[in-house]
C-alpha positions in Angstrom: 55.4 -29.9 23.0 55.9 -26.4 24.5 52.9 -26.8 26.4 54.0 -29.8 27.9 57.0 -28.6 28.8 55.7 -25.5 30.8 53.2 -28.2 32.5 50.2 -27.5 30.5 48.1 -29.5 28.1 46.8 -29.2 24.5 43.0 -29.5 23.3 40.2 -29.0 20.7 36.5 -28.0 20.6 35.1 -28.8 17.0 31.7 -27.9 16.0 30.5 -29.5 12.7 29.8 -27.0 9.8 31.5 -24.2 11.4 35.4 -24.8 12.5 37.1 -25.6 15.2 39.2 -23.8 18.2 42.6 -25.1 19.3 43.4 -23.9 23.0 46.5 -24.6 24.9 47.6 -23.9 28.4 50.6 -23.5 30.5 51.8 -22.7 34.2 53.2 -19.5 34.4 54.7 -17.5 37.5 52.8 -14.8 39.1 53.6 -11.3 38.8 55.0 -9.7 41.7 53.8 -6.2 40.9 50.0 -5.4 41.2 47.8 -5.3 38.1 44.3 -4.0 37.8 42.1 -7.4 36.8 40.3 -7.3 33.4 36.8 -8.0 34.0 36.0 -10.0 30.8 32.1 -9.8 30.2 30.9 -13.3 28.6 27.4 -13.2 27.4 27.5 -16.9 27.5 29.2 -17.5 30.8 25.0 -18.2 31.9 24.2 -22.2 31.2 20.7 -22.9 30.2 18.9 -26.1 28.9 17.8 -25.8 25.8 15.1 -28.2 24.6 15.5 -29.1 20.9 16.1 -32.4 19.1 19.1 -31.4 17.1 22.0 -32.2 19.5 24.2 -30.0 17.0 21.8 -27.0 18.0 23.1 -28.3 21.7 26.6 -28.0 20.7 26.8 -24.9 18.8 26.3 -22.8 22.2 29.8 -23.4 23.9 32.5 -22.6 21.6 31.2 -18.8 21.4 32.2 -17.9 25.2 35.9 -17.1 24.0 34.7 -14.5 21.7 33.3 -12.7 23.9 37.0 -12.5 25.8 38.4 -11.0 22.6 35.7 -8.4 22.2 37.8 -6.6 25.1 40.4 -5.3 22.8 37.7 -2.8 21.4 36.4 -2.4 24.7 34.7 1.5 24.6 35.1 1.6 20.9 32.3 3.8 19.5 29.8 2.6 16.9 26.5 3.9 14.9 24.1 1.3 13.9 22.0 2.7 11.0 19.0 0.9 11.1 15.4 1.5 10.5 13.5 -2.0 12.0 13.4 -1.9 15.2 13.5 -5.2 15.9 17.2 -5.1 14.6 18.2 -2.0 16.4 16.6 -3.8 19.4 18.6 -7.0 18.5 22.2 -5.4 17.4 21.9 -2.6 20.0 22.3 -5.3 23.0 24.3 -7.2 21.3 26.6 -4.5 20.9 26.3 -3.2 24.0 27.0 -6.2 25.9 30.1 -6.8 24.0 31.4 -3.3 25.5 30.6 -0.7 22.8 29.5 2.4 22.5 26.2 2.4 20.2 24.1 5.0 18.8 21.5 4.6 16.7 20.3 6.0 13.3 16.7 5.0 11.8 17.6 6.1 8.4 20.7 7.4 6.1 20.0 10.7 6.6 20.2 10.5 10.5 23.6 8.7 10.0 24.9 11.4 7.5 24.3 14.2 9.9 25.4 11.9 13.2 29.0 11.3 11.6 30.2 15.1 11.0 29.1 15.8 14.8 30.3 12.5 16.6 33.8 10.9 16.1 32.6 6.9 15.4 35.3 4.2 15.1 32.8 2.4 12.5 29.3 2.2 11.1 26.8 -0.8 10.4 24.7 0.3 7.4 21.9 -1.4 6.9 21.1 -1.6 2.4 17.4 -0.9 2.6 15.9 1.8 4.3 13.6 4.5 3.7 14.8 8.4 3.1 18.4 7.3 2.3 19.3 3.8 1.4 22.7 2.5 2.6 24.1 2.9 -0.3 23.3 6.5 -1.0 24.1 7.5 2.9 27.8 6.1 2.4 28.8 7.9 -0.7 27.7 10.9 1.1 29.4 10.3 3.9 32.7 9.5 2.2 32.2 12.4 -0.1 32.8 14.6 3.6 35.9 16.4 4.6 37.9 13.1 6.9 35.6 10.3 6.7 37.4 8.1 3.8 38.6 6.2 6.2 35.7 5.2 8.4 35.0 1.7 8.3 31.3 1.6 7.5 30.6 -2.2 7.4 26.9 -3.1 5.1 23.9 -5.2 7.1 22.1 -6.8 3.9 19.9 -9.5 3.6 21.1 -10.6 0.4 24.8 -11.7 0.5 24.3 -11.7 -4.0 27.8 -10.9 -6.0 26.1 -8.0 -7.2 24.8 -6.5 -3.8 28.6 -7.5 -2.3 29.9 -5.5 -5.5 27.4 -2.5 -4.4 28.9 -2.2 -1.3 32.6 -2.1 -2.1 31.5 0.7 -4.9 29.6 2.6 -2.8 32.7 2.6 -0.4 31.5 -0.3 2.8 34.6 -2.0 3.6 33.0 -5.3 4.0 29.5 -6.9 5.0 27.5 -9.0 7.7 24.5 -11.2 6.6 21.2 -10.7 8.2 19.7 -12.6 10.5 22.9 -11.3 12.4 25.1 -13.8 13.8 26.9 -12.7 16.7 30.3 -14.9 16.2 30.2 -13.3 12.3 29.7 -9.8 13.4 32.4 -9.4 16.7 35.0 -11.4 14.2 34.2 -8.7 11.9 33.9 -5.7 14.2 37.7 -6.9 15.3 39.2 -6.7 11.9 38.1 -3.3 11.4 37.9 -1.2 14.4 41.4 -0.3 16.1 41.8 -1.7 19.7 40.8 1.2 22.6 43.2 -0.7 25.0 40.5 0.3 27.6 38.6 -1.5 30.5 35.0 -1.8 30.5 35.5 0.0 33.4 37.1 2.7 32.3 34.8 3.1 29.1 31.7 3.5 31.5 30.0 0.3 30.4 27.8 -1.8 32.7 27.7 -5.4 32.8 24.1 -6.6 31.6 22.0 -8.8 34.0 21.7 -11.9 32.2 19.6 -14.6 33.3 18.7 -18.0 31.4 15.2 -17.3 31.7 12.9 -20.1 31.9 11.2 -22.9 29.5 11.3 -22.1 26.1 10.0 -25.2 24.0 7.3 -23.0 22.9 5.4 -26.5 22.0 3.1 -25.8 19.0 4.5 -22.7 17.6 6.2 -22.2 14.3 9.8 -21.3 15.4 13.3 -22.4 15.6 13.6 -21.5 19.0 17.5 -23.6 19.1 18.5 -21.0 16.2 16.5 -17.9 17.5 18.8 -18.0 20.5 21.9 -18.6 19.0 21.3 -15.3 17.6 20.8 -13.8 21.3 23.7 -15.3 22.6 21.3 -17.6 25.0 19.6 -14.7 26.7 16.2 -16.1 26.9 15.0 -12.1 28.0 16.1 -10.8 24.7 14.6 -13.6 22.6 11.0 -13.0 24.5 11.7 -9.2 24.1 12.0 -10.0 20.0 8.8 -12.1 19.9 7.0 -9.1 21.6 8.4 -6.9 19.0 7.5 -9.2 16.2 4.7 -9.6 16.9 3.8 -6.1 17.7 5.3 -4.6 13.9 4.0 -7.7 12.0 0.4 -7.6 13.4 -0.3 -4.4 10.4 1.7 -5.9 7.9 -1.0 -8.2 5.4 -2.8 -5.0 5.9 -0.1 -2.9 4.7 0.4 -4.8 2.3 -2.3 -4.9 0.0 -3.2 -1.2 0.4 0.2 -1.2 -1.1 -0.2 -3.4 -4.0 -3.9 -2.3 -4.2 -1.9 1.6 -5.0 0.4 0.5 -7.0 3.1 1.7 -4.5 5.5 -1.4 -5.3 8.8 0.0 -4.0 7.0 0.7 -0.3 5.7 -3.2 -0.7 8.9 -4.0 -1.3 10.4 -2.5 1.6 7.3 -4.3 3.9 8.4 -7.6 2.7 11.8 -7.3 2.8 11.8 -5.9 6.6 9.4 -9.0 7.0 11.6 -11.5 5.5 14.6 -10.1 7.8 12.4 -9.8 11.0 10.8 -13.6 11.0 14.5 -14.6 10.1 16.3 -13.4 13.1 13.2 -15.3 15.5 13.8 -18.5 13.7 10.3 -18.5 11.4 12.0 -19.9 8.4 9.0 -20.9 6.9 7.5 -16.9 7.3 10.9 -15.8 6.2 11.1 -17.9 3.1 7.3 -16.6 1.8 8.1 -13.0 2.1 11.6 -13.5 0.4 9.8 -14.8 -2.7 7.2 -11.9 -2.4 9.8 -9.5 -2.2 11.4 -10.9 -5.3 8.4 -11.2 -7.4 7.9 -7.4 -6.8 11.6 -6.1 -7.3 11.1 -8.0 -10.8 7.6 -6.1 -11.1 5.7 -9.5 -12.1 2.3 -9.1 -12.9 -0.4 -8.5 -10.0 -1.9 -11.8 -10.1 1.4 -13.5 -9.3 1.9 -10.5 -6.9 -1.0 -11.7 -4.9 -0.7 -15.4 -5.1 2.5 -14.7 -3.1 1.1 -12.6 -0.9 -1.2 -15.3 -0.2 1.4 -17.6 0.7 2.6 -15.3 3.4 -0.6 -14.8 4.6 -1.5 -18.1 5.8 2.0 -18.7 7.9 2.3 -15.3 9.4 -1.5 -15.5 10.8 -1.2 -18.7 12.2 2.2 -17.7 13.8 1.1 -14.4 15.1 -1.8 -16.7 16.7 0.4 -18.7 18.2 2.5 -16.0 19.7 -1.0 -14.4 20.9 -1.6 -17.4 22.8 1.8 -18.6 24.3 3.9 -15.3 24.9 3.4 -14.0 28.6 1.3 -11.2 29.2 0.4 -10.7 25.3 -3.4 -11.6 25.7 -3.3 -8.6 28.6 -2.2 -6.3 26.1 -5.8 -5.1 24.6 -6.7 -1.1 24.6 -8.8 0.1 27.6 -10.0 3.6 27.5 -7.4 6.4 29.1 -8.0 9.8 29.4 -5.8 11.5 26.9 -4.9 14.7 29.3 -3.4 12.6 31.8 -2.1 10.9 29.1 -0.1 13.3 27.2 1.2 14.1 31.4 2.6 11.1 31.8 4.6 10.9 28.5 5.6 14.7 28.1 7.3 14.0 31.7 8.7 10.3 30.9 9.8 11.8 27.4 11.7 14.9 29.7 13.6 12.2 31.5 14.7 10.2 28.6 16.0 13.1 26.8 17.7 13.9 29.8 19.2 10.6 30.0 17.7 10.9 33.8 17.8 7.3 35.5 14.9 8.2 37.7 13.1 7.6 34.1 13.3 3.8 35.0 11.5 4.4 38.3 8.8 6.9 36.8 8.2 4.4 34.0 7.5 1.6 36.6 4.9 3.7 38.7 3.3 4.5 35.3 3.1 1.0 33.5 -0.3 0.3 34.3 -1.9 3.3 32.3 1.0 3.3 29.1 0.1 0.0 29.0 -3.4 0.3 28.7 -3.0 2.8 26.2 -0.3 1.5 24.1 -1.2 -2.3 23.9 1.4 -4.1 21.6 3.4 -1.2 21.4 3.9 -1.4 25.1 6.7 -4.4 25.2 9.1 -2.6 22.8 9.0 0.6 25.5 9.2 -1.4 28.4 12.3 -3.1 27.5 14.1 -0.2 25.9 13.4 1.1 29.4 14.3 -1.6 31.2 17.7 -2.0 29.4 18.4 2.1 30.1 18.3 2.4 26.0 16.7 6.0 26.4 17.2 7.0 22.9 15.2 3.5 21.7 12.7 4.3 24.4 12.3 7.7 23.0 11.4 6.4 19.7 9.5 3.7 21.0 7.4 6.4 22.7 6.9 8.8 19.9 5.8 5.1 18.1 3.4 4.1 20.5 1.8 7.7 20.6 1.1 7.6 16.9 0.0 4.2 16.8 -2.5 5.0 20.3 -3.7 7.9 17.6 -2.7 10.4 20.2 -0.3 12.0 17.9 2.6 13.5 18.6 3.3 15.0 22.0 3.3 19.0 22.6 6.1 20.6 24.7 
């Protein structure tokens, strides 16, 4: 009724399984003094088609766009994602950034305990399981130091388990997202905790992200949920590609990996492969890939016996090689990305200078990495797509690491200075 009576109207957009958003509006005079005009950044303000049967997959898209609008209370806010997959970091990173934070990133809890006593965050995303320092370990040593009992550090698990939620609260985490991430769960839960900046994007330095719909994405005849896969992108069609070029770079070693593992005994590090597995083919929407290496992961944190050990590895085996197939096949440029002979000298030139610039948070990085493509990716073959889009997206500390990655994995080692 107030509505009405200051002209506007009333209404509902419903989505079913997940709520609904009651909006009202009204006509309202206009300010005779200037004010400086919030840019709100809306990751979803793009339309795109997306071909899929399930016309709640359809639905499920618009609702988001005023969350995005809210997100500019914490506009600047500072935050450390501790995260050791870097398909995640990749994932969470843009996310984050494009929601106007501030984001560094940690690979393990070690990193993040010696990142919080020299930076000042307004809160931390722990990831539970990661190698070094497990989540849980990094946040009772973080709240044992002098002023950080009060940092929200929020958990990123897998497992959303009574006892892993109970883990978290003991361990001091002040709540917990679910992995795959989804990006409605996590803002609504960045909001609650961190305090608003009462910045602009502006004024915090942040750029607005180019984000384009992309083009056809059916991927007809491979094994993913492409509907739910960019949900968890917000739409962005760039990103999602960007994650299937990342999957399928880090998965490609993974059977390997894991039966030298099994084959050593080395359960814990088998363990870890299947978990970061079951997280990674989650968040593209391979349920199927996700589900195998769940139950693997299981059977080896209960330490069943070998046989049953490899009967589930078996069950992974056959989904994952058929999907990393697939994305062989369909995913642009990924049958160009084969090794071809480079001279190391030139090299170890090319990255000692392109490694110079990143450090230096030099944008002329971006240019030099262009002019340079054709012989890293030669040399770096899968490894090259993570690079290039850290790159591309001016992430210099990902593109760093991605570097350093693609230089062991090339077998050039590490680079001298």
């Amino acid at each position: 009724k107030l509505a009405e009576l200051m002209g506007g109207t009333v209404g509902v957009e419903s989505v079913v399984g997940q709520g609904s958003t009651f909006w009202f509006t009204a006509r309202v005079g206009i300010v005779p003094v200037a004010t400086q005009k919030l840019q709100c950044h809306t990751p979803n303000s793009s339309r795109m088609l997306a071909r899929d049967d399930d016309n709640s997959a359809h639905q499920s898209f618009a609702p988001e766009i005023p969350e995005a609008c809210i997100m500019a209370a914490i506009f600047g806010a500072r935050v450390l994602l501790v995260e050791d997959n870097a398909l995640n970091q990749q994932l969470a990173s843009e996310l984050l950034s494009d929601a106007g934070l501030l984001v560094d990133i940690a690979g393990n809890g070690e990193i993040a305990v010696d990142r919080v006593q020299t930076c000042d965050y307004d809160l931390v995303l722990m990831d539970m399981h990661m190698p070094v320092l497990d989540g849980v370990s990094a946040t009772r040593a973080i709240r044992a130091l002098p002023g950080k009992r009060d940092l929200p550090i929020v958990a990123m698990t897998a497992n959303a388990m009574l006892a892993d939620r109970e883990r978290c609260r003991e361990a001091g985490m002040v709540d917990f997202v679910v992995k795959p991430i989804d990006p409605d769960t996590l803002f609504r839960t960045l909001l609650r905790w961190i305090k608003p900046t009462g910045a602009t994007r502006e004024a915090a330095g942040i750029q607005t992200a180019d984000i384009t719909p992309g083009g056809d994405l059916s991927f007809a005849g491979v094994d993913v949920d492409v509907a739910a896969g960019l949900r968890r992108v917000l739409g962005k069609h760039t990103l999602y590609l960007d994650l299937l070029h990342s999957y399928l770079a880090g998965q490609r070693p993974l059977l390997s990996q894991l039966r030298a593992a099994l084959a050593m005994g080395k359960l814990e590090k088998a363990e870890l492969l299947a978990h970061s597995c079951k997280g990674m083919s989650a968040t593209i929407g391979a349920d199927t890939i996700a589900q195998a290496a769940d139950a693997l992961e299981q059977a080896l944190r209960a330490n069943r016996p070998l046989v049953e050990l490899q009967v589930c590895l078996q069950d992974l085996t056959e989904p994952l090689e058929a999907l990393l197939g697939q994305l062989r096949e369909k995913l642009p440029c990924a049958v160009e990305a084969e090794p071809i002979a480079v001279d190391v000298v030139e090299l170890q030139t090319i990255c000692r200078h392109l490694d110079a610039l990143l450090g230096d948070f030099d944008a002329q990085a971006v240019p030099y990495f262009a002019t340079q493509a054709g012989v890293l990716r030669g040399a770096f073959a899968d490894s090259f797509q993570p690079l290039e889009s850290a790159v591309k997206r001016y992430d210099f500390e990902r593109a760093q690491k991605c570097l350093s990655e693609a230089l062991q994995a090339n077998g050039t080692g590490a680079m001298t200075r």
